[in-house]
C-alpha positions in Angstrom: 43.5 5.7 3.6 40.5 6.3 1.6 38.6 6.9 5.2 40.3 10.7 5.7 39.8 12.0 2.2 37.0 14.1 1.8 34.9 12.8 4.3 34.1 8.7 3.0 34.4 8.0 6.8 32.3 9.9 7.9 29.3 8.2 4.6 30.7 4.9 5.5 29.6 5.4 9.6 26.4 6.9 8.5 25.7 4.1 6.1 27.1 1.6 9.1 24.4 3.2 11.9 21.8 3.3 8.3 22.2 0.0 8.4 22.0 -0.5 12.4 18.8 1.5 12.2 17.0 -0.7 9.9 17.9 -4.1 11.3 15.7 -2.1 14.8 13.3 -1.0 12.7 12.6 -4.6 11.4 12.7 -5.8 14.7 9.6 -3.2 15.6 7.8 -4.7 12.8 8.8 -8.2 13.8 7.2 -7.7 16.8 3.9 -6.1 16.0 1.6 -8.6 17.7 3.8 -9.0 20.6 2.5 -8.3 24.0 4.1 -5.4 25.6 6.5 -4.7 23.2 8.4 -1.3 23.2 8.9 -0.2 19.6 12.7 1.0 19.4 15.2 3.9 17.3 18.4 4.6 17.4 19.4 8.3 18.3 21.0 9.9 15.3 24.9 10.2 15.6 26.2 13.0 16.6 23.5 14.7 18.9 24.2 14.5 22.3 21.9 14.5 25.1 21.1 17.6 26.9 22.3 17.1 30.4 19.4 16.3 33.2 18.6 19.4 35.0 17.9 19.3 38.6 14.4 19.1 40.0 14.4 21.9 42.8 10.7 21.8 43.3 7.8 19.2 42.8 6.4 21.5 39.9 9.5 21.4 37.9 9.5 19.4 35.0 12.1 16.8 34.8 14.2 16.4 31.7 13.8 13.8 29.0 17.0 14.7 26.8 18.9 12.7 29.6 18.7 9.7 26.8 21.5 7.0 26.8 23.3 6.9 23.5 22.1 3.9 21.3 18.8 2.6 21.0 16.3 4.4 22.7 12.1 3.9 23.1 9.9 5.7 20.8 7.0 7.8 21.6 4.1 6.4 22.9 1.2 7.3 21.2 -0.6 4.4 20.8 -1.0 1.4 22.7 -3.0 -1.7 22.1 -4.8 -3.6 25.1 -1.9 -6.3 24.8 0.1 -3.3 25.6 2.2 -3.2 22.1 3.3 0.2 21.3 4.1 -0.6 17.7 2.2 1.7 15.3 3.2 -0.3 11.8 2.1 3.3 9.7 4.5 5.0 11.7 7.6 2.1 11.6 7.3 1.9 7.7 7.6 5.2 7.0 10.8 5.2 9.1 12.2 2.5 6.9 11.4 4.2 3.9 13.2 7.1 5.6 16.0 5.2 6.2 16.4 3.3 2.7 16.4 6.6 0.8 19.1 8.4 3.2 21.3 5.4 2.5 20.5 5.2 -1.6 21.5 8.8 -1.7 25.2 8.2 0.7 25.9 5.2 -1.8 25.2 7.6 -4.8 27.5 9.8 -3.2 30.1 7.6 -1.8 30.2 5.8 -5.3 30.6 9.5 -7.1 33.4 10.5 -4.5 35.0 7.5 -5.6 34.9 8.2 -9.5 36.1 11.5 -8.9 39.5 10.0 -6.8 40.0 7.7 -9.9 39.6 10.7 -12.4 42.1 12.5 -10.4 44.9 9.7 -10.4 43.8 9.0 -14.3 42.5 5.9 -14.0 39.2 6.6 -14.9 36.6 3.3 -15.5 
């Protein structure tokens, strides 16, 4: 019930992919030293990937919004010799990222709640 009123659903599946997001994250971090690892994100909900356009000529460019929903690879900026693609700077401050977004929809999913209890009186 409480998942149709004023929009907790739609917290609760951003905290759920919030919380998705992080467990990859730690898996990135995880596997800092590992050789030719591909750091990984998960595409925010919601945006949908541009469909692929069709390559009529060699010097078109092809399309890279043609992404699968889920996790996808991160941009390659650095790569070590091992060929790890994890930039640790980069990783944290995604986590960081990720841990405030989710404080603030528990703030708000726990002040959406008080209000309901206000409303029906049963305030506490």
């Amino acid at each position: 019930m409480s998942a149709s009123i004023g929009g907790l659903g739609q917290i609760r599946a951003r905290m759920k992919w919030l919380e998705a997001r992080s467990v990859t994250l730690a898996d990135n971090v995880a596997n800092a030293d590992t050789p030719k690892y591909t750091p990984r994100d998960l595409e925010k909900p919601g945006t949908t990937a541009r469909p692929a356009l069709a390559v009529t000529r060699a010097g078109h460019i092809a399309s890279a919004g043609s992404a699968a929903a889920g996790s996808t690879a991160a941009a390659r900026f650095e790569t070590r010799p091992s060929g790890n693609a994890v930039n640790l700077e980069d990783e944290m401050m995604k986590i960081s990222e990720t841990q405030v977004e989710h404080q603030t929809l528990t703030q708000l999913y726990q002040h959406s709640l008080l209000y309901f209890k206000t409303a029906l009186g049963r305030r506490g």
